[in-house]
C-alpha positions as CSV (number, residue, x, y, z in Angstrom):
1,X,7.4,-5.7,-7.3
2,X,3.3,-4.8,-6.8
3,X,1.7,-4.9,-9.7
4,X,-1.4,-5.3,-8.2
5,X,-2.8,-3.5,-4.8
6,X,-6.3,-4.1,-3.3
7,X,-7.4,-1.1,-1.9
8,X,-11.1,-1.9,0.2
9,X,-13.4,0.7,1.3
10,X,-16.1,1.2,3.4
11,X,-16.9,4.7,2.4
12,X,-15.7,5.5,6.1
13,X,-14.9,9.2,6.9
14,X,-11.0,9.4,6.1
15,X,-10.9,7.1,3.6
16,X,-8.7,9.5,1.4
17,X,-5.5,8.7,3.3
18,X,-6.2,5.1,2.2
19,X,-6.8,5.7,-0.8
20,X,-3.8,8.4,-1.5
21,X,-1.3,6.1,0.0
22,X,-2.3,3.2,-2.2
23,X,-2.4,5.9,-5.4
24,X,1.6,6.3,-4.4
25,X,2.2,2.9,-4.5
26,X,0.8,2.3,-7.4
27,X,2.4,4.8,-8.9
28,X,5.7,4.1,-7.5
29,X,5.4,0.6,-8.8
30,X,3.0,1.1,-12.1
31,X,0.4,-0.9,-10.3
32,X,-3.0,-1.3,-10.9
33,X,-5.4,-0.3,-7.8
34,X,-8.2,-2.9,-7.2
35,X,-11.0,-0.6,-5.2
36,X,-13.5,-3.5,-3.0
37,X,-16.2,-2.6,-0.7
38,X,-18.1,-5.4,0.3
39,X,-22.0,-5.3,0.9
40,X,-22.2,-7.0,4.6
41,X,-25.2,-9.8,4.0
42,X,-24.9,-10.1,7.4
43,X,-28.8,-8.6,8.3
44,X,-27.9,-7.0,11.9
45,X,-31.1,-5.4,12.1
46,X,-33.9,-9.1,11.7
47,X,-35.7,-7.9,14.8
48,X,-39.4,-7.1,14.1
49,X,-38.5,-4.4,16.0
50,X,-36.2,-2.5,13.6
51,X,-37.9,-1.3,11.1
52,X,-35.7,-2.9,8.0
53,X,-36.1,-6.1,6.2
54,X,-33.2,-8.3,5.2
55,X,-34.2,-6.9,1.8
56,X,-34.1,-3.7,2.6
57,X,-31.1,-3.9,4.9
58,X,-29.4,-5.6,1.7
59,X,-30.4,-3.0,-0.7
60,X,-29.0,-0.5,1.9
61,X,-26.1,-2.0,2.4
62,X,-25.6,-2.6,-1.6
63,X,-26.5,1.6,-2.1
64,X,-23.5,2.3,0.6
65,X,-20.6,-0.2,-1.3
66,X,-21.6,1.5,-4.5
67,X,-21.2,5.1,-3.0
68,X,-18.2,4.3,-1.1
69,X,-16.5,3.0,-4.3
70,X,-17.4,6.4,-6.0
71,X,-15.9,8.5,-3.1
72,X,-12.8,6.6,-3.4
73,X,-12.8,6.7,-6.6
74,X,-13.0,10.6,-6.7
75,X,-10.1,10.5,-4.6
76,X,-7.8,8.6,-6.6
77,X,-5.4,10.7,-9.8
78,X,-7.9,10.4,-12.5
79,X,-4.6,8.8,-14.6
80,X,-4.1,5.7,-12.0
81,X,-5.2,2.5,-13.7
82,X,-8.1,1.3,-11.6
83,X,-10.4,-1.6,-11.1
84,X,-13.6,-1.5,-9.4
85,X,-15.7,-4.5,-7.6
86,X,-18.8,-4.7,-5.2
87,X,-18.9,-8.4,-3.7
88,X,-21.5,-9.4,-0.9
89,X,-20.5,-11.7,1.9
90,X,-19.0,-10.9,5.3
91,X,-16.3,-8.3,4.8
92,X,-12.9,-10.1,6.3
93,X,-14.1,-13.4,4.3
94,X,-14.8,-11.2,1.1
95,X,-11.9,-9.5,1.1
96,X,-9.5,-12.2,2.0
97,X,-11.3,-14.4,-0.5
98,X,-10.2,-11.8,-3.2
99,X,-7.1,-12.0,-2.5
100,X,-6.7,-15.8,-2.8
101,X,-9.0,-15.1,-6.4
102,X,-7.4,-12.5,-8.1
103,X,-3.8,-11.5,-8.5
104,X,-3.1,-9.1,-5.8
105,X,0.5,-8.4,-4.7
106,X,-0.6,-5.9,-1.6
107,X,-3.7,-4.7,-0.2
108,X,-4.1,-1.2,1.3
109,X,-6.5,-0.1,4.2
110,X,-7.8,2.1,6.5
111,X,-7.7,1.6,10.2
112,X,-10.0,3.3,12.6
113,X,-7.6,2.5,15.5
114,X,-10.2,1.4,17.8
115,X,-9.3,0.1,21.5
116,X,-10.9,-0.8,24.4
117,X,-14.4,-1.8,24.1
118,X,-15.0,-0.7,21.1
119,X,-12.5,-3.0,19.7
120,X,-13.9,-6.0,21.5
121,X,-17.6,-5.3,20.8
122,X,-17.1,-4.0,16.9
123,X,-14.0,-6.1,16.2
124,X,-11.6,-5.0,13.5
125,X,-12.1,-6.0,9.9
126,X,-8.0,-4.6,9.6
127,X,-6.7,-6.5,12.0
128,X,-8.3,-9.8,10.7
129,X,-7.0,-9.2,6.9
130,X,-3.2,-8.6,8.6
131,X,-3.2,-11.7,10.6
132,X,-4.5,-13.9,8.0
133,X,-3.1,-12.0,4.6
134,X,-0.8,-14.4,1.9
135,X,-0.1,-10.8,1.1
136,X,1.9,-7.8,2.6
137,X,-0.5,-5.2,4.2
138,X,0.1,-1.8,4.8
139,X,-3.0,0.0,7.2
140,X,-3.5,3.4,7.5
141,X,-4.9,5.1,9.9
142,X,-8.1,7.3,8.9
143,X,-8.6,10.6,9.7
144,X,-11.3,12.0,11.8
């Protein structure tokens, strides 16, 4: 039924009960778990003021991707066929955009479970991916 399950990580704290709930499912269903964090090219910090360049804000950004794909990774059953891949681009768009490029059958992701403020001022990457998804997915929310 999945043969193919997108798991996408930000390297947020909590990220492991992402992670083992996508190992399950793949294990259930002999899939093959797709690990994606995206490198956010969107420079939030261009002010003079801030101290970063967009080049260093990229380089940043393309440092946390690659350690949040390791930390997942040391998470997941060592046995549990796995595919890695770092794309850059704004995170909803990137990770939708892999889903209508590769063959994925689910995707799996965390959930911070923002509300209030929060939720209007940071948005949620989640809820985008659910509401516009060709694909079943399952959040889960991360622990603190």
């Amino acid at each position: 039924m999945y043969d193919d399950i997108l798991l996408p990580t930000d390297g947020s704290d909590g990220i492991d009960a992402a992670a083992e709930h996508a190992a399950t499912l793949a294990d259930r269903f002999d899939a093959t778990v797709h690990v994606l964090s995206v490198v956010d090219t969107r420079n939030r910090f261009e002010s003079p003021t801030s101290g970063l360049s967009p080049e260093a804000w990229t380089q940043a950004e393309r440092e946390r991707a690659d350690t949040a794909i390791d930390g997942t990774l040391a998470v997941l059953p060592d046995d549990l066929p796995v595919e890695t891949h770092r794309r850059e681009g704004v995170p909803r768009r990137e990770i939708l955009g892999f889903v209508e490029n590769e063959p994925v059958d689910m995707i799996v992701m965390g959930t911070h479970g923002r509300t209030g403020l929060d939720h209007y001022f940071i948005g949620s990457v989640a809820e985008q991916v659910v509401r516009k998804s060709p694909v079943p997915v399952v959040t889960v929310r991360l622990s603190e």
